[in-house]
C-alpha positions in Angstrom: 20.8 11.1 -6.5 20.7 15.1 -6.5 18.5 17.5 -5.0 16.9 17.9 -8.4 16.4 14.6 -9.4 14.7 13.7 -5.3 12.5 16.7 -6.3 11.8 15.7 -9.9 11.2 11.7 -8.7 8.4 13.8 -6.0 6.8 15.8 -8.4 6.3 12.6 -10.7 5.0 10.4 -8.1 3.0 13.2 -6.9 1.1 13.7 -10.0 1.0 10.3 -10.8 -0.3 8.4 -8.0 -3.6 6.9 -8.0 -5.6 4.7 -5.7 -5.7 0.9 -6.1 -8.1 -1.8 -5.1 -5.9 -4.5 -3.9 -7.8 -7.5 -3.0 -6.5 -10.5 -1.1 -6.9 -13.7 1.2 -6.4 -12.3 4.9 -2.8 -14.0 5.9 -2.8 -16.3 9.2 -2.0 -14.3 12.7 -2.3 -11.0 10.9 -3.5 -8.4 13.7 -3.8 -4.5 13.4 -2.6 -3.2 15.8 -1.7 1.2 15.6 -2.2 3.1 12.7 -3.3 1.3 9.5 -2.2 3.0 6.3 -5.0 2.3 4.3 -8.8 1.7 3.8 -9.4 -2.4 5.1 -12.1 -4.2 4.5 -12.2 -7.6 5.6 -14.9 -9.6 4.5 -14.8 -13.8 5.6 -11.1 -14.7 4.4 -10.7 -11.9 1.9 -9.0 -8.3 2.1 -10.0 -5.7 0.2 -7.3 -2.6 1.2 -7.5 0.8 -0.9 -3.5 2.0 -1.7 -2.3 4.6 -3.0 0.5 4.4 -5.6 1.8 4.9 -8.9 0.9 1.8 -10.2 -0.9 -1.4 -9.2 2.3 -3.5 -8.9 3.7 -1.0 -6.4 0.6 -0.9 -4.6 0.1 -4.8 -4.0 3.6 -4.2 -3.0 3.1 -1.9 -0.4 0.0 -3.7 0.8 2.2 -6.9 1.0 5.0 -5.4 3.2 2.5 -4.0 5.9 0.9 -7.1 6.0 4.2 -8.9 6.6 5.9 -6.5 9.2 6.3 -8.0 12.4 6.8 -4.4 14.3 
């Protein structure tokens, strides 16, 4: 990938990116601990996390790998 098509690939996400409600069952032995990327609500057992992204599969994505990173 160029120069050009990076740039072009940030322009689209940038006009393109909307926030997602990502809801979700809070996973066992999940702790916050540092900076949390998004909006969290947790609620009993659910999750309710506000993500940005350019679409709602990316965003459960994104949501999904945070929740699973052990760092």
């Amino acid at each position: 990938m160029n120069s050009v098509d990076m740039a072009n690939n940030l322009i689209f996400r940038a006009r393109h990116l909307q926030e997602f409600t990502v809801i979700t069952e809070v996973p066992n032995g999940v702790e916050f601990n540092g900076v949390v990327p998004f909006d969290i609500t947790i609620r009993g057992t659910t999750l309710e996390a506000q993500v940005w992204a350019v679409d709602f599969d990316e965003a459960v994505h994104r949501l999904n790998e945070f929740l699973q990173n052990d760092d």
